[in-house]
PDB file of N, CA, C and O in Angstrom, chain B, residues numbered from 101:
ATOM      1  N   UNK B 101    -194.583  38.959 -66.913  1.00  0.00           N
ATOM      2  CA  UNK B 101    -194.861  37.840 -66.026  1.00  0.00           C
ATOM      3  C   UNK B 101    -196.073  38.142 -65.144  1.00  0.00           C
ATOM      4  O   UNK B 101    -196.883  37.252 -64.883  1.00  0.00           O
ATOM      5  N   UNK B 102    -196.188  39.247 -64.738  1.00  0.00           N
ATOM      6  CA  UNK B 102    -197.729  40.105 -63.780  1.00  0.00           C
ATOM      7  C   UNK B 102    -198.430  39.588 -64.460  1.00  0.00           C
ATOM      8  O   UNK B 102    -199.007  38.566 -64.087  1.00  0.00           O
ATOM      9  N   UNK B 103    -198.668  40.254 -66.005  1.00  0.00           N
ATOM     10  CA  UNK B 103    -199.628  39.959 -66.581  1.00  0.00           C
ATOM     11  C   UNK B 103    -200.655  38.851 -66.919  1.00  0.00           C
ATOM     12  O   UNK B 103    -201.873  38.790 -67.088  1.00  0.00           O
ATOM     13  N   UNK B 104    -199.128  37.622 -66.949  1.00  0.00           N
ATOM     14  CA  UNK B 104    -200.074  36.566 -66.898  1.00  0.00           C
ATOM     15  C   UNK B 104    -200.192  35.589 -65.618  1.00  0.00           C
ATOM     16  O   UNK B 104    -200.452  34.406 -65.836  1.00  0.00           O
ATOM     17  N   UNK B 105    -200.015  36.029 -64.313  1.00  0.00           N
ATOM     18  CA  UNK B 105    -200.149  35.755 -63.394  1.00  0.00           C
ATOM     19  C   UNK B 105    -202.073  36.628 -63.405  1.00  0.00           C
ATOM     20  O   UNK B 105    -203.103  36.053 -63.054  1.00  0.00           O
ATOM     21  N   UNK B 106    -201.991  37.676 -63.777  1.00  0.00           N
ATOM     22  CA  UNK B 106    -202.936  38.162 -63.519  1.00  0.00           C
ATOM     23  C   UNK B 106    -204.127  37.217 -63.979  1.00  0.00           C
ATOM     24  O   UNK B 106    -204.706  36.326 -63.359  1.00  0.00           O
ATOM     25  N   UNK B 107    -204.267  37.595 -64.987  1.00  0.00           N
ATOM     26  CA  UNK B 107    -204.767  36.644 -66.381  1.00  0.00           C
ATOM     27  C   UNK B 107    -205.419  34.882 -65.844  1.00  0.00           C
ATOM     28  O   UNK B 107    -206.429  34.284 -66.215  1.00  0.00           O
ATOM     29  N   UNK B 108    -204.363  34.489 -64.881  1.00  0.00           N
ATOM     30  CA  UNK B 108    -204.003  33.040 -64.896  1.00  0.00           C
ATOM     31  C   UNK B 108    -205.609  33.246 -63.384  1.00  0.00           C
ATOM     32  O   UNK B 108    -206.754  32.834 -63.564  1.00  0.00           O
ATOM     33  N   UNK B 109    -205.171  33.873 -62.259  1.00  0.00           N
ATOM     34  CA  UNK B 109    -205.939  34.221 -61.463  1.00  0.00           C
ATOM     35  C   UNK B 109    -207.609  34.718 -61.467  1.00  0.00           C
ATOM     36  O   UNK B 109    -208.467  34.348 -60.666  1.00  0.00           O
ATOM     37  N   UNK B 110    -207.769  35.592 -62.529  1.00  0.00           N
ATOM     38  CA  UNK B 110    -208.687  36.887 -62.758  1.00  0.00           C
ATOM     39  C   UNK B 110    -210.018  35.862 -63.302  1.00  0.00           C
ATOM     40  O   UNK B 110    -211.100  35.615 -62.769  1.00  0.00           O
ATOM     41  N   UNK B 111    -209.537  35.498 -64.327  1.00  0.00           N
ATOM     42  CA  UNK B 111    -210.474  34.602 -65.153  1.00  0.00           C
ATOM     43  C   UNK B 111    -211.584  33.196 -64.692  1.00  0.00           C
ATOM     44  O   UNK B 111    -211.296  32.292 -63.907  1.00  0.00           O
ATOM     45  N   UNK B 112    -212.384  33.304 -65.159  1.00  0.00           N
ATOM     46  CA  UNK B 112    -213.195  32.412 -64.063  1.00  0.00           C
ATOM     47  C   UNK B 112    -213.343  31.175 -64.599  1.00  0.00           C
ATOM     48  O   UNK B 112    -214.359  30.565 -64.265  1.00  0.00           O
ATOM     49  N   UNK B 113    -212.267  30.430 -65.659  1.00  0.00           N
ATOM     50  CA  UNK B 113    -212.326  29.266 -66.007  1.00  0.00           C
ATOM     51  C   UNK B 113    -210.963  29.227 -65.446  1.00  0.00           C
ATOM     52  O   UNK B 113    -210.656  28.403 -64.584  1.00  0.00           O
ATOM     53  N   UNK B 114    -210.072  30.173 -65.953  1.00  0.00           N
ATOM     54  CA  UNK B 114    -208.487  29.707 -64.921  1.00  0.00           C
ATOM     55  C   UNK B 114    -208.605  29.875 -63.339  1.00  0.00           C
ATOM     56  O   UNK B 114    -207.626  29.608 -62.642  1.00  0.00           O
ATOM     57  N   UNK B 115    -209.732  30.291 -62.802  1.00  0.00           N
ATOM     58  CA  UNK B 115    -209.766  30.001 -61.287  1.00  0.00           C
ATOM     59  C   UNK B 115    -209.760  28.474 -61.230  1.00  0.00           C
ATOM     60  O   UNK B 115    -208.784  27.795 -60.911  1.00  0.00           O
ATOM     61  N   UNK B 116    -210.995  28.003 -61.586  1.00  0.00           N
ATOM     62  CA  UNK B 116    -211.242  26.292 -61.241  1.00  0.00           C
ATOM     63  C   UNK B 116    -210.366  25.863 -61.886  1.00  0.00           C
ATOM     64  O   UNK B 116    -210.203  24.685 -61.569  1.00  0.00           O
ATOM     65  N   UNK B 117    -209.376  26.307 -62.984  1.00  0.00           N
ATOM     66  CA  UNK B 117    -208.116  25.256 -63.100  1.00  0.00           C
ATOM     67  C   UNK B 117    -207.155  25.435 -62.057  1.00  0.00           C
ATOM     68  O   UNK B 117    -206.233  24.645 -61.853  1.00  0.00           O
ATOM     69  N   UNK B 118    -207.348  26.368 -61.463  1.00  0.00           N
ATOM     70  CA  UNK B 118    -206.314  26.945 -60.673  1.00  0.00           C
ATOM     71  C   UNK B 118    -206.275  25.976 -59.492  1.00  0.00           C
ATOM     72  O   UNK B 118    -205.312  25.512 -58.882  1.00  0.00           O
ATOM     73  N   UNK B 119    -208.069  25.736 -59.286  1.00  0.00           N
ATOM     74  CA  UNK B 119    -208.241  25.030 -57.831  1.00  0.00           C
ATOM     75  C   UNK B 119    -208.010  23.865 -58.103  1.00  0.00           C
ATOM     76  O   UNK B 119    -207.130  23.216 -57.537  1.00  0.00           O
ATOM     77  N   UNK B 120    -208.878  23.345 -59.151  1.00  0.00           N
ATOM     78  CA  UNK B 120    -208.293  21.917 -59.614  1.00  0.00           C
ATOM     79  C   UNK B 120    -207.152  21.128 -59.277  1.00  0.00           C
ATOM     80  O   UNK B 120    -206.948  20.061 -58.698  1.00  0.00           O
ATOM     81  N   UNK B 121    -206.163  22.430 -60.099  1.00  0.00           N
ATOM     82  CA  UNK B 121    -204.414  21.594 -59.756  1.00  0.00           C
ATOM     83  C   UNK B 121    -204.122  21.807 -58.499  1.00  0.00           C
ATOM     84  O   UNK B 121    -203.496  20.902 -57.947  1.00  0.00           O
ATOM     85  N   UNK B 122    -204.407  22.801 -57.836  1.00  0.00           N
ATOM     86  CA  UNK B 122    -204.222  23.077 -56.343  1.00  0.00           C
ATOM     87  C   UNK B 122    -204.640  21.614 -55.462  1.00  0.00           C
ATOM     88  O   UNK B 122    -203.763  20.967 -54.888  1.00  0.00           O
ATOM     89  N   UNK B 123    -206.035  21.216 -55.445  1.00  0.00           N
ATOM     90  CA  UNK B 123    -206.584  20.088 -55.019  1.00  0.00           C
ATOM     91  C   UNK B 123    -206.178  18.708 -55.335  1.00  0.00           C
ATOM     92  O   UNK B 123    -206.385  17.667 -54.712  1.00  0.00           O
ATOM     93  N   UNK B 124    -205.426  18.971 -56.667  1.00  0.00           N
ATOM     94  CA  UNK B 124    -205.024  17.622 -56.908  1.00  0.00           C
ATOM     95  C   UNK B 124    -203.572  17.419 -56.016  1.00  0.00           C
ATOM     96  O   UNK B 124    -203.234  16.437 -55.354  1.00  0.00           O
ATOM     97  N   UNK B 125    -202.938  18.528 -56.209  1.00  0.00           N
ATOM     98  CA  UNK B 125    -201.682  18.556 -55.606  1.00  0.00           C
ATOM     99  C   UNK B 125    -201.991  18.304 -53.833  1.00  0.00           C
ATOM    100  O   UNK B 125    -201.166  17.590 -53.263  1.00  0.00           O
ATOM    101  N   UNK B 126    -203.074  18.840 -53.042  1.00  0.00           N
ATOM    102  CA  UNK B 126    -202.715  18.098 -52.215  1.00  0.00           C
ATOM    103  C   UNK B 126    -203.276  16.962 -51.942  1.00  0.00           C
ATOM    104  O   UNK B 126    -202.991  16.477 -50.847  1.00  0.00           O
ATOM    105  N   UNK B 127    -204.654  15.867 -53.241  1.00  0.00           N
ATOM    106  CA  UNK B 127    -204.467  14.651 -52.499  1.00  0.00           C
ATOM    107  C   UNK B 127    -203.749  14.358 -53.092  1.00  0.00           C
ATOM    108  O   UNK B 127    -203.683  13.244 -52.573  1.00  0.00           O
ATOM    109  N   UNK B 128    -202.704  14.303 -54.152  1.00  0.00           N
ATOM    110  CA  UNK B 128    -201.489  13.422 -54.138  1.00  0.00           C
ATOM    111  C   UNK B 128    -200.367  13.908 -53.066  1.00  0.00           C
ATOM    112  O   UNK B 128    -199.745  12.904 -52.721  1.00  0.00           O
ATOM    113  N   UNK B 129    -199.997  14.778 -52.572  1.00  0.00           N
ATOM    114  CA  UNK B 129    -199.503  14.634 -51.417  1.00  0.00           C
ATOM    115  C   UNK B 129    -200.083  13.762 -50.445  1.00  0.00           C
ATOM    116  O   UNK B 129    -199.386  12.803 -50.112  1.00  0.00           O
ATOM    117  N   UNK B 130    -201.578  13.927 -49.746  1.00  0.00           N
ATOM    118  CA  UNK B 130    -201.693  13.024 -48.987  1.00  0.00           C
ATOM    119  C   UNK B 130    -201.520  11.745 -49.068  1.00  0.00           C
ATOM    120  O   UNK B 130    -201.008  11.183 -48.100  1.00  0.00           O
ATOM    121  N   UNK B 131    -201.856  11.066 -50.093  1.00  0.00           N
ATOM    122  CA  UNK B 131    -201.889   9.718 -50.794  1.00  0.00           C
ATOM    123  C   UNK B 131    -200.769   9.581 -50.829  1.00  0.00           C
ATOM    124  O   UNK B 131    -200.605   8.364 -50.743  1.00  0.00           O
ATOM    125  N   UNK B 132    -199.208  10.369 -50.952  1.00  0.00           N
ATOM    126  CA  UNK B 132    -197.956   9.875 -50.683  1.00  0.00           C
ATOM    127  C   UNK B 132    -197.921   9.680 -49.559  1.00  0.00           C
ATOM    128  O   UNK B 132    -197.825   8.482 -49.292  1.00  0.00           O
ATOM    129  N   UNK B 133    -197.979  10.719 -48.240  1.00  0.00           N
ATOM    130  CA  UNK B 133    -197.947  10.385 -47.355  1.00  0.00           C
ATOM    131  C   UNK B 133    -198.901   8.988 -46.240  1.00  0.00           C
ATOM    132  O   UNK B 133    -198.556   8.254 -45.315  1.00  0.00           O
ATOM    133  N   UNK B 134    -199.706   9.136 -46.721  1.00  0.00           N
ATOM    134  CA  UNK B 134    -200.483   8.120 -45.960  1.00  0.00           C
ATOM    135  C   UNK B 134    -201.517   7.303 -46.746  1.00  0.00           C
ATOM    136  O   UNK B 134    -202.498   6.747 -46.253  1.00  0.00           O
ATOM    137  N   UNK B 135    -201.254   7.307 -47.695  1.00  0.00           N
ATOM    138  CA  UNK B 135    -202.092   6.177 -48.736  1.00  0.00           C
ATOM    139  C   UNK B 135    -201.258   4.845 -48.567  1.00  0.00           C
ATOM    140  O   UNK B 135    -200.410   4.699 -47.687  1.00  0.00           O
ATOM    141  N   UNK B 136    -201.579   3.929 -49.470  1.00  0.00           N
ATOM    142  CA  UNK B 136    -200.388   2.260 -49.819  1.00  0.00           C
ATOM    143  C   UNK B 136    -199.342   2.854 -49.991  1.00  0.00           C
ATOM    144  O   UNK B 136    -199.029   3.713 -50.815  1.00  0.00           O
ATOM    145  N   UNK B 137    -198.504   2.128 -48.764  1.00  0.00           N
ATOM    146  CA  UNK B 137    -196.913   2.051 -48.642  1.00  0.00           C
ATOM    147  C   UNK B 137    -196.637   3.624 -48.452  1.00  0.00           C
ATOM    148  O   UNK B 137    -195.606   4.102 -48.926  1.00  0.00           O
ATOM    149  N   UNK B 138    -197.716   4.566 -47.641  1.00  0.00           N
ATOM    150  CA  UNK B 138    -197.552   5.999 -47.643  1.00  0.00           C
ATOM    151  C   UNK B 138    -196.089   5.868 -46.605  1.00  0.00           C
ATOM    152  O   UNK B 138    -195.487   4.855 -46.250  1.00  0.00           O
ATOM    153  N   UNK B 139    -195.832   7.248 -46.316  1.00  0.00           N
ATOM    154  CA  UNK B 139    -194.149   7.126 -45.648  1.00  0.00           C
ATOM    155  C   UNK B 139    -194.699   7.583 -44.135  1.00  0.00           C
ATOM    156  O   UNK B 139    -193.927   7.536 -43.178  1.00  0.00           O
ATOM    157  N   UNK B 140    -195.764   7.926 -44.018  1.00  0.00           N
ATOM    158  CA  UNK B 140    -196.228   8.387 -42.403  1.00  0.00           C
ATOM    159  C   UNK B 140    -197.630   7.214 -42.094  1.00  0.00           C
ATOM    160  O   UNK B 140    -198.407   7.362 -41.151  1.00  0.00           O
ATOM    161  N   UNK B 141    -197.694   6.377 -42.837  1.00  0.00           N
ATOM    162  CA  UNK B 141    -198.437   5.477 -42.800  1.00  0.00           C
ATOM    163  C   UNK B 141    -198.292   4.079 -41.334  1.00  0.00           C
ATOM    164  O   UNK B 141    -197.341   3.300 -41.384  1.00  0.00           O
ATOM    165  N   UNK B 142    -199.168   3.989 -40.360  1.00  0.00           N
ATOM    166  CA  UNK B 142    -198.738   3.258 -39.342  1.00  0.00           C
ATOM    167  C   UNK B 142    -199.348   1.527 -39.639  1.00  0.00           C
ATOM    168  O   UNK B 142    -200.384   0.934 -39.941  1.00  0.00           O
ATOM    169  N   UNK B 143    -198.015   1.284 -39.339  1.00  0.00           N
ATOM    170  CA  UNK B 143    -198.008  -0.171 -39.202  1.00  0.00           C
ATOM    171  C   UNK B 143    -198.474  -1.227 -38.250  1.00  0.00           C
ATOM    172  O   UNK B 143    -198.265  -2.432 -38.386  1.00  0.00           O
ATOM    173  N   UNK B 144    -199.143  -0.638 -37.245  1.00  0.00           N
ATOM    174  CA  UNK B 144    -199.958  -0.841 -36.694  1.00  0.00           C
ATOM    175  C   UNK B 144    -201.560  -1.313 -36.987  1.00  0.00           C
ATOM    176  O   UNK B 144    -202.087  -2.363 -36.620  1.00  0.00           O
ATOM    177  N   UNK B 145    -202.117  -0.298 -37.699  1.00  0.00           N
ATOM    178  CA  UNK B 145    -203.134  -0.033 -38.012  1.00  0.00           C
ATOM    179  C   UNK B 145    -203.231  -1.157 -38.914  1.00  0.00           C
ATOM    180  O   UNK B 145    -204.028  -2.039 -38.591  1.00  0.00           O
ATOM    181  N   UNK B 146    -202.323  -1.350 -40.391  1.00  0.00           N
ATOM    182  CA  UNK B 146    -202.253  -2.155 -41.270  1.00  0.00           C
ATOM    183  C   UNK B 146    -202.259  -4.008 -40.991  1.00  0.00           C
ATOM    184  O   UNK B 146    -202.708  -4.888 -41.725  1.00  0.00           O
ATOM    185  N   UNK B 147    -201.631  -4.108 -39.757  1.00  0.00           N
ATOM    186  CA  UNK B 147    -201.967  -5.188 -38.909  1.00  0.00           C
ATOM    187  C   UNK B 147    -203.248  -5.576 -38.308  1.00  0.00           C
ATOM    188  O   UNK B 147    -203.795  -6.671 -38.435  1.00  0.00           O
ATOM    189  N   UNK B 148    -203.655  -4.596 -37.662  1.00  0.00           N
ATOM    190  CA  UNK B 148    -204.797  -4.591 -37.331  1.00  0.00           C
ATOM    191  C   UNK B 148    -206.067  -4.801 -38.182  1.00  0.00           C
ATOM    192  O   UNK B 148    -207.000  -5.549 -37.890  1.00  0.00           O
ATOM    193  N   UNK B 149    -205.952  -3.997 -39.318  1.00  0.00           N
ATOM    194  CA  UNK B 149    -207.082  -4.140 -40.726  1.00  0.00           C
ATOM    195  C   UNK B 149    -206.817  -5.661 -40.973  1.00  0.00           C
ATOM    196  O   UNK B 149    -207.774  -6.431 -40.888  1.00  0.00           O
ATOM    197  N   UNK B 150    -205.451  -6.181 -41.303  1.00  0.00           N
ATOM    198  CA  UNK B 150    -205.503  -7.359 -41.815  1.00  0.00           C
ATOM    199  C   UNK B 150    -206.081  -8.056 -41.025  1.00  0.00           C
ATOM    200  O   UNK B 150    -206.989  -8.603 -41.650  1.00  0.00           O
ATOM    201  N   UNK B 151    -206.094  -8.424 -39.806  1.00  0.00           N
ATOM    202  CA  UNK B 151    -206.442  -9.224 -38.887  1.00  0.00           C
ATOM    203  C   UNK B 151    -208.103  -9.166 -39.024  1.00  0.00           C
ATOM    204  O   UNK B 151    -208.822 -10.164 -39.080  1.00  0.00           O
ATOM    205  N   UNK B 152    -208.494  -7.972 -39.059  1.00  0.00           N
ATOM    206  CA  UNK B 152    -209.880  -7.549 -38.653  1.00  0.00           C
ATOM    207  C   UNK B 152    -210.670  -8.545 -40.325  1.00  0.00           C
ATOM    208  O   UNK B 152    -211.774  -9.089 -40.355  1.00  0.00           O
ATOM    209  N   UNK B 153    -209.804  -8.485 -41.303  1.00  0.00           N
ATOM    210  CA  UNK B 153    -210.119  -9.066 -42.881  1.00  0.00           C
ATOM    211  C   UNK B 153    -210.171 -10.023 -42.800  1.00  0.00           C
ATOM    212  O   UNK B 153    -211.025 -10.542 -43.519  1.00  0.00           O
ATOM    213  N   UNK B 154    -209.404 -10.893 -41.972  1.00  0.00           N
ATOM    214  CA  UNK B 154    -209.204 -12.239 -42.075  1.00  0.00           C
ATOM    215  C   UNK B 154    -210.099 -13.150 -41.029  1.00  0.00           C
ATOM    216  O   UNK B 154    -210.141 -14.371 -41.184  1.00  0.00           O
ATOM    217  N   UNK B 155    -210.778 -12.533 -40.008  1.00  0.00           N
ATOM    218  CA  UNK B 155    -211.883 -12.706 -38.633  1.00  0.00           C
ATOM    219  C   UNK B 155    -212.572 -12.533 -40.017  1.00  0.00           C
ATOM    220  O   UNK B 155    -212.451 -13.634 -40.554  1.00  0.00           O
ATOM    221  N   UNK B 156    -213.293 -11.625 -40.935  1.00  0.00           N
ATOM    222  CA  UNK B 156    -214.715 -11.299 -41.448  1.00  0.00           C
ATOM    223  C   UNK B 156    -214.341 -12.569 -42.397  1.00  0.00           C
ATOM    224  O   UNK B 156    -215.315 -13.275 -42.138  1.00  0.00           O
ATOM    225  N   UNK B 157    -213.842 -13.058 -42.998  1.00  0.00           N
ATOM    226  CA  UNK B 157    -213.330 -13.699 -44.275  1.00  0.00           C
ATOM    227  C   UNK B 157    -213.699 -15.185 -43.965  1.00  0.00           C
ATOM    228  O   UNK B 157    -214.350 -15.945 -44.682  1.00  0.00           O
ATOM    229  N   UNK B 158    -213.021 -15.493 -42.469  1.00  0.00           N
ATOM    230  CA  UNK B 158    -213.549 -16.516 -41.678  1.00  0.00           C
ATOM    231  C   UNK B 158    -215.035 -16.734 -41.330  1.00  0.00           C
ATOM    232  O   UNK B 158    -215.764 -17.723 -41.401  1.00  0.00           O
ATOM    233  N   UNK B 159    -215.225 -15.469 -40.931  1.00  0.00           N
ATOM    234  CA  UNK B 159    -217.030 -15.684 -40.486  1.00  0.00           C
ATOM    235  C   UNK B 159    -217.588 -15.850 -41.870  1.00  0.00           C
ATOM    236  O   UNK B 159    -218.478 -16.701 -41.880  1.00  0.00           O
ATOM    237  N   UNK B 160    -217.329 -15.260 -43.145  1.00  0.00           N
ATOM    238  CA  UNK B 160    -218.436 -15.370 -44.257  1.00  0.00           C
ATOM    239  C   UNK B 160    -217.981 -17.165 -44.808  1.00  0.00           C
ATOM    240  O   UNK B 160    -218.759 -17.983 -45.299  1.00  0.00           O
ATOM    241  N   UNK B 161    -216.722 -17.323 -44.562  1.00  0.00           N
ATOM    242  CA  UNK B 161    -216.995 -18.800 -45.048  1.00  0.00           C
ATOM    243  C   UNK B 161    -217.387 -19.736 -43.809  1.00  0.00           C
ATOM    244  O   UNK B 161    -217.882 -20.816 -44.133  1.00  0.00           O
ATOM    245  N   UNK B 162    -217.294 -19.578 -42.940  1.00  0.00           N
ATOM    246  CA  UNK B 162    -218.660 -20.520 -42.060  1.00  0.00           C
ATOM    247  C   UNK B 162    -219.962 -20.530 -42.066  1.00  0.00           C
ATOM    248  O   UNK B 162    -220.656 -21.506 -41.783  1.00  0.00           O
ATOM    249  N   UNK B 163    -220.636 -18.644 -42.626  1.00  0.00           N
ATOM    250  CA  UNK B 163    -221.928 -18.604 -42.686  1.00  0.00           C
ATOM    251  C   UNK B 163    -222.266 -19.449 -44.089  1.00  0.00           C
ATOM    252  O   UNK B 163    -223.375 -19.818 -44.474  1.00  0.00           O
ATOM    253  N   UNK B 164    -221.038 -19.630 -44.699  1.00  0.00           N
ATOM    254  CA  UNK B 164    -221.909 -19.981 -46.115  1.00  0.00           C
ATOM    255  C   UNK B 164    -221.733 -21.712 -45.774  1.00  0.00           C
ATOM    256  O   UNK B 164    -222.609 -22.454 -46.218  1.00  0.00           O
ATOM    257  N   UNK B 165    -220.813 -22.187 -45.139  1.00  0.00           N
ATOM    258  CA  UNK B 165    -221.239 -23.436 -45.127  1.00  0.00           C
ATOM    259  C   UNK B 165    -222.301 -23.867 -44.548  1.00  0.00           C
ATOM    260  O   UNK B 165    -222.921 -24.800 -45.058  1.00  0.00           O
ATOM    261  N   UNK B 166    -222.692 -23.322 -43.458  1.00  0.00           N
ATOM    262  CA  UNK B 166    -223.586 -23.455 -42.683  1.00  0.00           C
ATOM    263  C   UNK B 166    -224.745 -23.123 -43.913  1.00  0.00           C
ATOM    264  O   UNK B 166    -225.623 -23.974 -44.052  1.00  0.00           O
ATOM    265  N   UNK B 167    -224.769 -22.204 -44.594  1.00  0.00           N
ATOM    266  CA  UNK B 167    -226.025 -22.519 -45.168  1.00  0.00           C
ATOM    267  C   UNK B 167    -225.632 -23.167 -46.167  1.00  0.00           C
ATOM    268  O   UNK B 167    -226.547 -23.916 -46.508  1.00  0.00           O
ATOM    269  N   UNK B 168    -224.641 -23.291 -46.901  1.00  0.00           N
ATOM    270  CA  UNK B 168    -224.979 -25.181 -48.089  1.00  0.00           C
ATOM    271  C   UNK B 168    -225.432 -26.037 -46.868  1.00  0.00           C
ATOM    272  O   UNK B 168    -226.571 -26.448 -47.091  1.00  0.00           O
ATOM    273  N   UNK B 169    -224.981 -26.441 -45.708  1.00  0.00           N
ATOM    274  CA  UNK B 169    -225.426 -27.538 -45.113  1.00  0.00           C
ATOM    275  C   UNK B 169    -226.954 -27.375 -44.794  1.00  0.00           C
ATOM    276  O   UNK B 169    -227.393 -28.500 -45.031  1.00  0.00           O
ATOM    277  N   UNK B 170    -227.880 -26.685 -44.436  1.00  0.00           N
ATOM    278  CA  UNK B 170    -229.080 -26.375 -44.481  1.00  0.00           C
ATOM    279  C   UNK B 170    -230.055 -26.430 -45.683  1.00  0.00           C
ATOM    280  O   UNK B 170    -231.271 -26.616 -45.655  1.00  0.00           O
ATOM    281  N   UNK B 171    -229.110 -26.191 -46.918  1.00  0.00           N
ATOM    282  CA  UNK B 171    -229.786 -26.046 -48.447  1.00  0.00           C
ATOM    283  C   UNK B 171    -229.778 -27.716 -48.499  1.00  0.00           C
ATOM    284  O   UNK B 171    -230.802 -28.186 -48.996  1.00  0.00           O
ATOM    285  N   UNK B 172    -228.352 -29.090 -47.875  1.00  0.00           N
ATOM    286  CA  UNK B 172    -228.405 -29.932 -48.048  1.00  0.00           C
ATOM    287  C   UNK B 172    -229.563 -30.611 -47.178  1.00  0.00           C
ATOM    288  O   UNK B 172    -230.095 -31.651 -47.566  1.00  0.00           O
ATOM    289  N   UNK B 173    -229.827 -30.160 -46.326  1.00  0.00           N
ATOM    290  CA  UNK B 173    -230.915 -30.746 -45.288  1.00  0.00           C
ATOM    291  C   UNK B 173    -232.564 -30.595 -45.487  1.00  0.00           C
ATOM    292  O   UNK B 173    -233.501 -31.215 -44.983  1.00  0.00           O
ATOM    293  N   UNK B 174    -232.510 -29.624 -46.334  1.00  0.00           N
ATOM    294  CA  UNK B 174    -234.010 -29.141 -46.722  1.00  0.00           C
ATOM    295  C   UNK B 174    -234.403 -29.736 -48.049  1.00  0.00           C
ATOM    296  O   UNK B 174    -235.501 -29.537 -48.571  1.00  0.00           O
ATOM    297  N   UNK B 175    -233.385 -30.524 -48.599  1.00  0.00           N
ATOM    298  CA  UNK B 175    -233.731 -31.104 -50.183  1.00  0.00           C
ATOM    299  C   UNK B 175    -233.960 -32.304 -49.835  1.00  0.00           C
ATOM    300  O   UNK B 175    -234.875 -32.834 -50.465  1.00  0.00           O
ATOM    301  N   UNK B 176    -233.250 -33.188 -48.734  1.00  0.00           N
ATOM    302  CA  UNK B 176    -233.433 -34.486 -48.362  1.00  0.00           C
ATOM    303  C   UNK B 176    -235.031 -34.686 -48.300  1.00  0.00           C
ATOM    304  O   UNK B 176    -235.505 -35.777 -47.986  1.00  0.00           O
TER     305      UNK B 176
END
């Protein structure tokens, strides 16, 4: 079992696999914890984003009417 612990460590293509899975393992931990529907994820914040989406969402469809109504005024 040393041996291929050794082996698994020593080698310089099983290092970067080594780190690889290491790195993956913790952003999928983080991403459980605090990614969509994470379990330490605040509900607060998620309110807040929405709100903040729905103000920008509002402003881009007034800027765009405002300019069809200008595109309609400049063809007259």
């Amino acid at each position: 079992m040393s041996d291929i612990l050794e082996s698994l460590f020593t080698g310089t293509l099983s290092g970067v696999i080594v780190m690889v899975l290491i790195s993956a393992a913790v952003i999928f931990l983080l991403r459980a914890l605090y990614g969509p529907r994470g379990l330490l994820r605040d509900p607060r914040w998620d309110e807040s984003n929405r709100r903040i989406r729905l103000k920008e969402a509002e402003d881009r469809e007034r800027r765009l009417k405002e300019w069809q109504d200008r595109g309609e005024r400049n063809d007259d």
